[in-house]
C-alpha positions as CSV (number, residue, x, y, z in Angstrom):
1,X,28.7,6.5,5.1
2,X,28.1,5.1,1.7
3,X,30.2,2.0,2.4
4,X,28.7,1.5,5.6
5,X,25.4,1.4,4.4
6,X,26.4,-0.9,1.4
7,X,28.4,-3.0,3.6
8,X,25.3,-4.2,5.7
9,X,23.7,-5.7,3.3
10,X,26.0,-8.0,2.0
11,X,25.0,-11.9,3.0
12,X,27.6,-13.7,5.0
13,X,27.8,-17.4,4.0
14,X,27.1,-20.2,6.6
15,X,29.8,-22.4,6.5
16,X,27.9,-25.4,7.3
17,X,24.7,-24.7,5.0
18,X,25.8,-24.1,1.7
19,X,23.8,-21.5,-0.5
20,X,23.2,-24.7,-2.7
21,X,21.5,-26.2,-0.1
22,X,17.7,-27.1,-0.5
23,X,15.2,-25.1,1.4
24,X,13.1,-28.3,1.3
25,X,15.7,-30.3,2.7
26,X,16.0,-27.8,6.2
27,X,14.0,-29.5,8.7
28,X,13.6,-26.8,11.0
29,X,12.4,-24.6,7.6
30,X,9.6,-27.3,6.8
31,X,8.8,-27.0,10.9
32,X,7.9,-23.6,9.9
33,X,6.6,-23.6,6.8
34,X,3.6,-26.2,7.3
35,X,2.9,-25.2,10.9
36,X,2.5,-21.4,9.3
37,X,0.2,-22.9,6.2
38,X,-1.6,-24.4,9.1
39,X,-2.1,-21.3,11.1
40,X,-2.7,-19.0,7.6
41,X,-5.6,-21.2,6.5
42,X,-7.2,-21.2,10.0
43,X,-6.7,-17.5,10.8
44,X,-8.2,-17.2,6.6
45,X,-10.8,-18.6,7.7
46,X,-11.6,-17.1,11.1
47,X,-10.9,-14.1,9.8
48,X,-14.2,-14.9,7.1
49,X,-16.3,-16.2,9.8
50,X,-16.6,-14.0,12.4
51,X,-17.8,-11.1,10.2
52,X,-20.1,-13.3,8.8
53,X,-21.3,-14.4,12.3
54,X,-21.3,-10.8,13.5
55,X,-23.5,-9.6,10.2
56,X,-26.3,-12.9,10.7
57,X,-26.3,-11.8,14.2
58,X,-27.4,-7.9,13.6
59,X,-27.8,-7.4,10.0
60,X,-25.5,-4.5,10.5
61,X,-22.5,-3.9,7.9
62,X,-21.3,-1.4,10.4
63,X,-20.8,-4.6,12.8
64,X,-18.7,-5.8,9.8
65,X,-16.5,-3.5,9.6
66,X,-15.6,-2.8,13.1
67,X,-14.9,-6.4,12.8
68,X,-12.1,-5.7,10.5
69,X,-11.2,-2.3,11.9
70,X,-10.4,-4.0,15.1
71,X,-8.1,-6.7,13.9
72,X,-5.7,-4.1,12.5
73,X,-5.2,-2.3,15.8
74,X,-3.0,-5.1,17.7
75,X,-0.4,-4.4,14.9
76,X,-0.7,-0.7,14.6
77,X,-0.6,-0.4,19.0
78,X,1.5,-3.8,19.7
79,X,3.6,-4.7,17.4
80,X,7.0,-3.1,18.9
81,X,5.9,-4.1,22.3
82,X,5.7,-7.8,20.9
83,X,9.0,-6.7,19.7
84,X,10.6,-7.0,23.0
85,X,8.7,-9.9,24.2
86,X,9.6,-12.1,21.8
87,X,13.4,-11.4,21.8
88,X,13.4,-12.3,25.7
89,X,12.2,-15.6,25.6
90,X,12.6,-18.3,23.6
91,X,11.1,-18.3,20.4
92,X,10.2,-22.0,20.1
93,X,8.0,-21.8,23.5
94,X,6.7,-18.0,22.5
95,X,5.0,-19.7,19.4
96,X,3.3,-23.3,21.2
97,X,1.9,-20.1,23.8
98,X,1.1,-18.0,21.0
99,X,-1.0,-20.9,19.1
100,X,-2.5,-22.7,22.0
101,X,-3.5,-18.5,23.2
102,X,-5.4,-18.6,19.7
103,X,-6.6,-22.1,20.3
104,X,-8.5,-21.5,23.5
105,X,-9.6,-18.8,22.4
106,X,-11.5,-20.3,19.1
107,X,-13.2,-23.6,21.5
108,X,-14.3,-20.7,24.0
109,X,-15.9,-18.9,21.4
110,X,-17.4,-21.6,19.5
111,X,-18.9,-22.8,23.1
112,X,-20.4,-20.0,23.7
113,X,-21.8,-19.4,20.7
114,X,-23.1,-22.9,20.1
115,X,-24.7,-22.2,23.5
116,X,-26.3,-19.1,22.6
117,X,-24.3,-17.4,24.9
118,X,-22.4,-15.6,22.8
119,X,-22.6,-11.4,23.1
120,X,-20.9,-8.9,20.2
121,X,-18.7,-7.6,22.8
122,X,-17.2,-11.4,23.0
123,X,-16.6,-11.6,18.9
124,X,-15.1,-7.9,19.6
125,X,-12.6,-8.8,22.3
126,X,-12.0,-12.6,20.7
127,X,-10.9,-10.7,17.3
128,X,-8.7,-8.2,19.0
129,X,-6.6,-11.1,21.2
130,X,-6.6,-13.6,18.0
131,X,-4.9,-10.9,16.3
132,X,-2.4,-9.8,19.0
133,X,-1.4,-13.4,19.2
134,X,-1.3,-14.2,15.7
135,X,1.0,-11.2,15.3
136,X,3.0,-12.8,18.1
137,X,3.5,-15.9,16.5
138,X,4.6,-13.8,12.8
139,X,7.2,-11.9,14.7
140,X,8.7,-15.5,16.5
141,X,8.7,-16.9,12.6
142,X,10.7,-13.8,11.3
143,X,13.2,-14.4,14.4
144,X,13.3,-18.4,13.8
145,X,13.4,-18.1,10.0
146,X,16.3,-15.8,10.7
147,X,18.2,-18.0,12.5
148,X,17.8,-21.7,10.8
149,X,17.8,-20.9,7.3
150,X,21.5,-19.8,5.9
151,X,21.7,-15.9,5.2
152,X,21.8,-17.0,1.4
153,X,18.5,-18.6,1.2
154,X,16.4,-15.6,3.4
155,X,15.1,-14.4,0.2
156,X,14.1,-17.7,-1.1
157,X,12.7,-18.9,2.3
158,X,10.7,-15.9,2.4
159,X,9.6,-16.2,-1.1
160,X,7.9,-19.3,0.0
161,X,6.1,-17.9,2.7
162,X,4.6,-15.6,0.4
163,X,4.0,-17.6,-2.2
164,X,2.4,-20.0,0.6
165,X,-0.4,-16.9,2.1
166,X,-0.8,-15.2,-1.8
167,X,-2.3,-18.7,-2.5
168,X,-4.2,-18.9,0.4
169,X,-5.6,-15.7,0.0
170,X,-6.9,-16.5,-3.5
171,X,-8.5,-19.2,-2.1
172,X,-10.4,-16.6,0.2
173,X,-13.7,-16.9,-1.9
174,X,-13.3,-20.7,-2.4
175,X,-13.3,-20.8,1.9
176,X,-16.2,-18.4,2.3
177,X,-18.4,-20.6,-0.2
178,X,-17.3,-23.1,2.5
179,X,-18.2,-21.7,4.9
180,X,-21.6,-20.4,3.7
181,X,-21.9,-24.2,3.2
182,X,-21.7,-24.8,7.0
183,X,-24.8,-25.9,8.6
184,X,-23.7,-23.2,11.3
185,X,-21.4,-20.3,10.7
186,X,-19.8,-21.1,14.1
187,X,-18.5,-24.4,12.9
188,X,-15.9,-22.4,10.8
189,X,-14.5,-21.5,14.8
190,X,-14.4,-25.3,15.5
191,X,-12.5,-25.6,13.0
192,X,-10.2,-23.2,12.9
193,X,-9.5,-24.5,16.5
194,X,-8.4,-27.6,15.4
195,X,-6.4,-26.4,12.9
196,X,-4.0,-24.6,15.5
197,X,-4.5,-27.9,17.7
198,X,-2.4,-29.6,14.9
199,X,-0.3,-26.7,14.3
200,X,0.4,-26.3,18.0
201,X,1.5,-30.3,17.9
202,X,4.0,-29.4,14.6
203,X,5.8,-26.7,16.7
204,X,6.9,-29.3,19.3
205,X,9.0,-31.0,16.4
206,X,10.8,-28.5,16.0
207,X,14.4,-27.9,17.4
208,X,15.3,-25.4,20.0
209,X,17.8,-23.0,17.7
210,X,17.6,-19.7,20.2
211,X,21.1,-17.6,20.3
212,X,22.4,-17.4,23.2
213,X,19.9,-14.4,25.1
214,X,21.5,-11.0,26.2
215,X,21.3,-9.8,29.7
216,X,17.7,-8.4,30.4
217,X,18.0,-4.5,31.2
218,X,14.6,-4.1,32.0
219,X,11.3,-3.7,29.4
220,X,11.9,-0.3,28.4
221,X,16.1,-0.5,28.4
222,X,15.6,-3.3,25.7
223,X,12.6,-1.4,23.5
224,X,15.2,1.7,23.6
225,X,17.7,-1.0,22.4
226,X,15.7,-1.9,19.4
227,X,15.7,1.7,18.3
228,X,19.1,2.5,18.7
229,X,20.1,-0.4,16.2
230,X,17.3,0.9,13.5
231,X,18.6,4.1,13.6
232,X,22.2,2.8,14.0
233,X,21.3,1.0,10.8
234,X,20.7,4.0,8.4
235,X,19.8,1.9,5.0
236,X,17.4,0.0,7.3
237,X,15.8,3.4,8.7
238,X,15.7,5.1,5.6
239,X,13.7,2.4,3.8
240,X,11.5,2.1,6.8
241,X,10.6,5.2,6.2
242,X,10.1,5.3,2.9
243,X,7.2,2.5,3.2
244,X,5.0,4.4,5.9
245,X,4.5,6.6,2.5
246,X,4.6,3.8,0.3
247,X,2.0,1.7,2.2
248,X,0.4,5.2,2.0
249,X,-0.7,4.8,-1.6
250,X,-0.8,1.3,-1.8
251,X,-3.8,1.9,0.5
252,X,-5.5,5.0,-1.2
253,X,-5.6,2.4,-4.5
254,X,-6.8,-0.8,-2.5
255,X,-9.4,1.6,-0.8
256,X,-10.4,2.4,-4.0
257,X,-10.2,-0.9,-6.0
258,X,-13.4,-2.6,-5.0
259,X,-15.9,0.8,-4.9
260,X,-14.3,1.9,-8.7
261,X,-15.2,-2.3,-9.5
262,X,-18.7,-1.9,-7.9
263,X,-19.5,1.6,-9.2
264,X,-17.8,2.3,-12.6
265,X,-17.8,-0.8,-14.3
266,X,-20.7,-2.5,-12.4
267,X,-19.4,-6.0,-11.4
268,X,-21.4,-7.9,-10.0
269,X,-20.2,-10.2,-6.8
270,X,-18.7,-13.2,-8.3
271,X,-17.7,-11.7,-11.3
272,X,-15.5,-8.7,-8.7
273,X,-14.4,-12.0,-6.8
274,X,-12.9,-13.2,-10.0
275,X,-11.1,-10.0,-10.9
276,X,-9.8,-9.2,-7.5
277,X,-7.8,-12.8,-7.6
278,X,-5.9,-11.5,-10.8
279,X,-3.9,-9.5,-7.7
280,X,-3.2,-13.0,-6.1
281,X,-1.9,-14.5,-9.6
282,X,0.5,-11.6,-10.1
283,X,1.5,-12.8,-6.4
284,X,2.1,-15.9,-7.1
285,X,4.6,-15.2,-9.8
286,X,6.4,-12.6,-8.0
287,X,7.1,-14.7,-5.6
288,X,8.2,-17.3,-8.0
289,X,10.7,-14.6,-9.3
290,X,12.0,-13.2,-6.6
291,X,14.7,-15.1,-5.7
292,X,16.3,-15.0,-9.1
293,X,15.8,-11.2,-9.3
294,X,17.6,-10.7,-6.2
295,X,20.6,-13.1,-7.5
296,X,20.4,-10.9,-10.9
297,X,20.3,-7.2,-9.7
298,X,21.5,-5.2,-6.8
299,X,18.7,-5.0,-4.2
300,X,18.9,-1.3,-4.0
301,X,18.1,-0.7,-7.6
302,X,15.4,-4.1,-7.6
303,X,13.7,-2.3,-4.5
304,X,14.1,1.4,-6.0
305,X,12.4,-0.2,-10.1
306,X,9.2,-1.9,-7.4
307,X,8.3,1.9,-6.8
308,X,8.4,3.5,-9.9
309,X,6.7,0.3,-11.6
310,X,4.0,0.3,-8.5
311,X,3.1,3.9,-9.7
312,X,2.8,2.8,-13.3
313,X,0.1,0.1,-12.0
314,X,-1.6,2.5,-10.3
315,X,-1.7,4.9,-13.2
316,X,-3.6,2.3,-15.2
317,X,-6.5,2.8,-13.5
318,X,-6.7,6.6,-14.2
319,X,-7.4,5.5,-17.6
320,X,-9.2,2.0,-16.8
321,X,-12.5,1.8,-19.0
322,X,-12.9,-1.7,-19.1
323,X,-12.1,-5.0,-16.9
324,X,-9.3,-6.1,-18.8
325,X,-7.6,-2.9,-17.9
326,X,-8.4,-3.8,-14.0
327,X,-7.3,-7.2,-14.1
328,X,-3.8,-6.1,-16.1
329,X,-3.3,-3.1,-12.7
330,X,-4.2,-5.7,-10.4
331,X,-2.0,-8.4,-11.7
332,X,1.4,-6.1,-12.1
333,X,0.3,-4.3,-8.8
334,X,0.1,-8.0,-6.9
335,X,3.2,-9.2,-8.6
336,X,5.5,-5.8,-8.0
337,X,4.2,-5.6,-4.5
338,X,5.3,-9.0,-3.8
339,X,8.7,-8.7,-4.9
340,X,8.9,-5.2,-2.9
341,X,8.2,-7.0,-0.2
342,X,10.3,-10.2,0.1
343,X,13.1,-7.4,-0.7
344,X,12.4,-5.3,2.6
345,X,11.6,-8.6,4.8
346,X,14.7,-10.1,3.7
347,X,17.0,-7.1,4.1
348,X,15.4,-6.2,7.4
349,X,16.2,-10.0,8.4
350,X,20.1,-9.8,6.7
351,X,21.2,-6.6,8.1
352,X,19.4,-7.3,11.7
353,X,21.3,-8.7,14.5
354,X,19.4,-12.2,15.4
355,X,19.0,-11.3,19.3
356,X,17.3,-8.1,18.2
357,X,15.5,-9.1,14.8
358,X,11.9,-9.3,17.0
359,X,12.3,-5.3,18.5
360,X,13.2,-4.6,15.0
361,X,10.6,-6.3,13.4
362,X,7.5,-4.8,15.8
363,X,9.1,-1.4,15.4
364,X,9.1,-1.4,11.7
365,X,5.9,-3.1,11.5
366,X,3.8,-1.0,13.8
367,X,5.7,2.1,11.5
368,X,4.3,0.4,8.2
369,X,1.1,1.0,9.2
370,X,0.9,4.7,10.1
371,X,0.4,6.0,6.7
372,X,-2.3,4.0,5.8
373,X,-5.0,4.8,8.3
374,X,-4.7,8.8,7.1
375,X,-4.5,7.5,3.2
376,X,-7.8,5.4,3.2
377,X,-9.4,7.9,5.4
378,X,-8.6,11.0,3.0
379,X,-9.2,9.1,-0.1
380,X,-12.9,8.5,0.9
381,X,-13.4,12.5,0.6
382,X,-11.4,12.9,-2.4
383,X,-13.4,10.5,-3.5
384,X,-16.4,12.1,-3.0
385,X,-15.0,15.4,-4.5
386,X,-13.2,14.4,-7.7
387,X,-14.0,10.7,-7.7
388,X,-11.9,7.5,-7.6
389,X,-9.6,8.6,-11.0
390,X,-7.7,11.1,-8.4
391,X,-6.8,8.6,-6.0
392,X,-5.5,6.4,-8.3
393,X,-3.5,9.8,-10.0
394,X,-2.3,10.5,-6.2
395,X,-1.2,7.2,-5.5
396,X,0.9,6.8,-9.0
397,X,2.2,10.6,-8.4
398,X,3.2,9.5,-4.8
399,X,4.9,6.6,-5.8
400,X,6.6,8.5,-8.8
401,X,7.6,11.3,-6.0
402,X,8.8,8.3,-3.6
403,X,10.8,7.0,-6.8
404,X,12.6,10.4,-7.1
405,X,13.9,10.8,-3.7
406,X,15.0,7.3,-3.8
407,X,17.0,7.9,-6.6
408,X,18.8,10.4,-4.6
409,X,19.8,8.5,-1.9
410,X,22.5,6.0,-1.3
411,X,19.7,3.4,-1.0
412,X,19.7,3.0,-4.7
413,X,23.6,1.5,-4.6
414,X,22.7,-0.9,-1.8
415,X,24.1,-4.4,-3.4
C-alpha cells in the first residue's frame, strides 16, 4: 500500500515540454491566465455590488448576508454534479457557455435595474446562477490547466493563479471605493458584463487540447465513476478528508477574525480594511514560494508542516492584545494557507486521470465545504459563551489534533 500511494504522486515528464520550459512562454497557459484575471476582477466586483445594491435597496444587513449565503450554495450542492458535466464535453466550448451564461446574466440584470424593474428575488436568483456558472468555468480551468501545462510546472502554474486572485482580493477595498464612486451602484453590473464580453472573446484564442472523451455510460454511471477513482486513489481520499476538518477551523478563526477586530481592539473601518490585507500579503508570498518549496521538500511532509504551522497562527490570537499581533496571525495564516493549498490543487491535478480530473474536482470540492457551515455556525455560540479566545484555542487544537493523525499516516512519506 505504501508504495502505491507514494508512487502516484510522482510527476511524469512531458517529453515535448521540458520542466525548464517557461510558463510564460505556453500559449494555451497565458489563454487561461488573463481570461481567468478577467473573469476574477469582474466576479470581485459583482460579488461587491450586488450586496451593496441589495443593502441601498432595503437598508437590511440581513438582505446582505443572504446575499453571500447564497453564493456559497452552488458549490456546496453542485459542484460534483458540475463534475460530470464538464468531463463530457469539451472543455474549451463548456467555458465560452459558461462566460457568455454569466454575461447575459449581468446586461439582464443591469437592464432591469436601470429600468426600475428590478425585484430582490431577481438579485437572489442572479447571484445563485453567476455562481453555479462561475464554478463551472473553475472546474473547466483545473481540467485545461491539467492538460496544457507539463506535469512539472502544475505547481508553478497554479502558483500563478493564486498569486493572480490573492492580489485581486487585496484590491477588494480599492474596487468597492470604486464602486461607491459610481454614479449608480448598477453600473458596477455593466461593467462586470463587459468584462466577461472580453474574456468570453480571449477563450476563442485558445486551442482545442480535449483528450480523447470516454464512452458516455449515462449521468449517474460516470458520477459513480468519479468516486471509484477517489477512493481508488487512497492518498487522494485521505487528504480529502482531512481538509473537510481542516477547512473546519480555518473557518471557526475567519468567522472570528473581523468580530474579535471590531470588538476587542476597536478598529475602526478602514483601519480593519488595512489589517485584514496583511492576510493577502502573506498570500502573495506564499505563492511566490511555493514552487521552490515543493522542488525542496517532499510534499507529504510540506503539506503535513502547513497544518501544524496553521495551528500556531491561530494560536496567536489566543494571546493577541494588540494589532501587531493580528496583522503577524493574519500574515503567516494567508501565507501557510496558500502554500497548503497550491499543494492539494496540484496533487489532486498530478495523481488524477485527465478524462476524470472535473468529477474529481466537484467531488472534492463540494466535500471541502461540509465542515465549514457546522464550524462558523457553532463558533457563533461558543462565542457567546466563552468568547472569541476559544475559537481561536479550538481552531489551533484542531489543527494540532489534525497534525497528529497525519503524522501517523503514510500521507506524511508522500514524495
Amino acid at each position: 500500500m505504501m508504495s502505491m500511494l507514494v508512487s502516484q504522486t510522482k510527476p511524469k515528464a512531458n517529453p515535448q515540454s521540458p520542466q525548464s520550459a517557461s510558463l510564460w512562454r505556453n500559449r494555451p497557459f497565458l489563454v487561461l491566465f488573463c481570461t481567468s484575471t478577467l473573469l476574477a476582477c469582474g466576479s470581485k466586483v459583482y460579488e461587491l455590488a450586488l450586496p451593496l445594491i441589495l443593502y441601498d435597496m432595503t437598508q437590511s444587513p440581513v438582505a446582505m448576508t443572504t446575499m453571500k449565503s447564497i453564493e456559497f450554495l452552488p458549490n456546496l450542492l453542485l459542484a460534483m454534479f458540475i463534475g460530470v458535466w464538464v468531463d463530457r464535453f469539451s472543455k474549451k466550448r463548456w467555458s465560452q457557455w459558461m462566460v457568455f451564461g454569466q454575461m447575459v446574466l449581468l446586461f439582464l440584470l443591469y437592464g432591469l435595474s436601470a429600468a426600475g424593474q428590478a425585484q430582490i428575488m431577481h438579485y437572489y436568483v442572479a447571484g445563485f446562477l453567476l455562481m453555479a456558472l462561475h464554478y463551472g468555468f473553475q472546474n473547466a480551468r483545473v481540467s485545461m490547466l491539467k492538460q496544457v501545462v507539463p506535469t512539472p510546472l502544475l505547481t508553478s502554474a497554479n502558483a500563478r493563479f493564486s498569486f493572480m486572485t490573492t492580489f485581486i482580493e487585496i484590491m477588494g477595498p480599492a474596487l468597492t471605493g470604486f464602486i461607491l464612486l459610481l454614479a449608480s451602484l448598477h453600473a458596477g453590473l455593466l461593467i462586470t458584463g463587459f468584462a466577461y464580453l472580453l474574456a468570453f472573446v480571449a477563450i476563442s484564442f485558445l486551442e482545442k487540447t480535449d483528450t480523447p472523451p470516454a464512452p458516455k455510460t449515462g449521468f449517474w454511471q460516470e458520477l459513480k465513476a468519479g468516486w471509484i477513482e477517489l477512493l481508488r486513489n487512497q492518498a487522494l481520499w485521505r487528504i480529502s478528508l482531512l481538509v473537510i476538518f481542516l477547512n473546519a477551523t480555518s473557518g471557526m478563526y475567519d468567522a472570528m477574525i473581523i468580530f474579535f477586530a471590531k470588538d476587542q481592539l476597536r478598529l475602526d473601518t478602514s483601519t480593519l480594511g488595512l489589517v485584514l490585507s496583511a492576510a493577502g500579503l502573506g498570500g502573495l508570498v506564499g505563492s511566490s514560494a511555493v514552487a521552490s518549496l515543493r522542488r525542496r521538500f517532499p510534499i507529504g511532509q510540506l503539506m503535513g508542516t502547513t497544518i501544524l504551522l496553521l495551528g500556531f497562527s491561530y494560536l496567536l490570537m489566543v494571546f493577541a492584545s494588540s494589532t501587531w499581533l493580528l496583522c503577524l496571525s493574519l500574515f503567516l495564516t494567508g501565507l501557510i494557507s496558500t502554500v497548503e493549498n497550491v499543494c492539494i490543487w496540484t496533487f489532486r491535478q498530478e495523481t488524477t486521470p485527465a478524462h476524470l480530473i472535473g468529477r474529481i474536482s466537484g467531488i472534492t470540492g463540494s466535500g471541502f465545504k461540509l465542515g465549514i457551515v457546522f464550524s462558523i455556525y457553532g463558533s457563533g455560540f461558543m462565542t457567546v459563551s466563552f468568547g472569541p479566545w476559544a475559537v481561536f484555542l479550538a481552531a489551533a487544537v484542531g489543527n494540532g489534533l489534525i497534525f497528529l493523525l497525519y503524522r501517523k499516516l503514510a500521507l506524511w512519506r508522500l514524495a
